[in-house]
N, C-alpha and C positions, 0 to 999 in steps of 0.2 A: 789581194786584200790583206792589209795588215791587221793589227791587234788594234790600230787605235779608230777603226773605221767598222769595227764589229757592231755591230746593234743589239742589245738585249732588253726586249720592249717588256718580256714577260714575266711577272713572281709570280711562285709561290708562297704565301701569305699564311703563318700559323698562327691560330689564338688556340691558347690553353684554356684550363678551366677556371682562371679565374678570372680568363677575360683580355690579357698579358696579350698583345699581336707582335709579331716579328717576321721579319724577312727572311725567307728560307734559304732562297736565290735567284739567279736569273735567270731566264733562258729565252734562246735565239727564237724558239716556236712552241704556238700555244701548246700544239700535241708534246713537246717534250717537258715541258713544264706539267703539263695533266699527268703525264705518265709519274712523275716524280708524287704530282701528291696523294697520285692515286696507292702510288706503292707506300706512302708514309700513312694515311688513312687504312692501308689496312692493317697496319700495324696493331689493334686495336685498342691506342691509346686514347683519351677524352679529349687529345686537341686535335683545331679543325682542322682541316690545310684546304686551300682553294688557288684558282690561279687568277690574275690582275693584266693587265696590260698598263704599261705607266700612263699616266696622264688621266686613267677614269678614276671617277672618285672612288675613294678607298679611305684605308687606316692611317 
């Protein structure tokens, strides 16, 4: 497998507090993607973070 045949179907998704969404990053699997926004949610800042698979609706 090359670099150009990678797939990364998954974000993580932050909105701040005033609402502000942005892309955190991608990644190959759900699980590694939760694990990221789990470790940034517990940071215990007021923004959200969740994860997306591309293609469902979203931000």
């Amino acid at each position: 497998m090359n670099d150009s045949t990678v797939t990364l179907p998954w974000l993580v998704i932050r909105q701040d507090d005033s609402g502000n969404r942005y892309r955190v990053g991608r990644y190959a699997t759900r699980s590694e993607a939760q694990k990221i926004a789990d470790s940034l949610d517990s940071r215990g800042h007021k923004q959200l973070y969740w994860v997306e698979r591309i293609g469902e609706d979203g931000p």
